[in-house]
Steps between C-alpha positions, in 0.01 A plus 500: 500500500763778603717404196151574241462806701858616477495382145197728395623811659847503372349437118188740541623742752209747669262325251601185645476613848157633419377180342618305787366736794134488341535127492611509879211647553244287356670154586667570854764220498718718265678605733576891526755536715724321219369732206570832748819436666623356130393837324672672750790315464485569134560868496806425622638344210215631195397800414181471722432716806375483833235747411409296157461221666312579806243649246431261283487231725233683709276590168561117441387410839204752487396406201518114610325633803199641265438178361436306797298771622245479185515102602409609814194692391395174352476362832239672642347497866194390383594199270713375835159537695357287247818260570450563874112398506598152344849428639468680806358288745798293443792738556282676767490860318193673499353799240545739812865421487594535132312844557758584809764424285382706267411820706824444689694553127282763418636651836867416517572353119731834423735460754457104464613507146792769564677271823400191242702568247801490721413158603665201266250295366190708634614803327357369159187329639392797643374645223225237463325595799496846400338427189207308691469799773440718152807695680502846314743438227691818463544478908600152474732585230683777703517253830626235271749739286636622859560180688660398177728768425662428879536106412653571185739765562607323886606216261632657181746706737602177694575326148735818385655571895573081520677481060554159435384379896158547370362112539647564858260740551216263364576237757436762772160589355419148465565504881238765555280392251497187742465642795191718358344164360528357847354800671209539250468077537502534897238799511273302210479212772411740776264650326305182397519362772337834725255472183395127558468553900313776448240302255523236740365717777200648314 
């Protein structure tokens, strides 16, 4: 995978870097921390430049963004009510619930998508969600466009500080990208399982 990445960037360049950024963003296992700290490593060596980079990997990643939002849109509340009222008695979710979910988006969704996008993993799937909530899409695109522009240029800068140490710095975002996936995997079973007791109670 990091060799096909590498590969694409050093024959395409920013359009390369662009291609692969929007791609991040609709299929989440490419990984970005490769495609960033690798561009950044670039300008090094090529005539690309920290700024260059850092913007066309954030139009890549907001445009990538804007396509799983329109998914998202897709999805709305009321066809998972419909999924709720057959499948729900089984997984213990309730109408009244999807519509919390909802109203607690509607609420919080801006500043959920900006910390979101500075979250491996979750920082592409966010965008789903905010196409269900029906998320105002020039606000969501200014949240998203934000909490990008710090993920992209925190990495492009590490790539061009660490030169050819770059994959270093990879293995050290792999470590926090762990550490984030067991938080978010710890607090998913908490919440559950406060979920369930509470059902269990009524």
């Amino acid at each position: 995978m990091i060799n096909w990445i590498t590969s694409i960037m050093e024959q395409f360049g920013y359009f390369g870097i662009f291609l692969l950024i929007t791609l991040e963003n609709i299929f989440p296992p490419i990984p970005s921390e490769v495609i960033l700290t690798f561009g950044g490593f670039m300008t090094t060596k090529t005539t690309l430049s920290v700024i260059g980079v850092i913007s066309v990997s954030t139009i890549g990643s907001v445009a990538g963004a804007a396509i799983l939002y329109g998914i998202g849109t897709q999805l709305s509340v009321s066809r998972l009510e419909k999924i709720v009222d057959k499948w729900g008695h089984i997984l213990r979710v309730t109408k009244k619930d999807v519509q919390r979910a909802d109203a607690w988006f509607d609420k919080y969704g801006v500043w959920t998508v900006f910390f979101c996008r500075l979250i491996p993993l979750i920082r592409s799937l966010i965008s789903i969600p905010a196409g269900m909530s029906h998320m105002n899409f020039w606000r969501f695109l200014i949240f998203t466009t934000a909490g990008t522009i710090i993920w992209n240029s925190i990495l492009v800068n590490i790539g061009a500080k660490v030169g050819s140490s770059w994959e270093k710095a990879v293995g050290y975002m792999d470590i926090y990208s762990n550490i984030i996936y067991l938080f978010l995997a710890v607090f998913l079973i908490v919440f559950v399982a406060i979920f369930v007791k509470k059902r269990v109670k009524k």
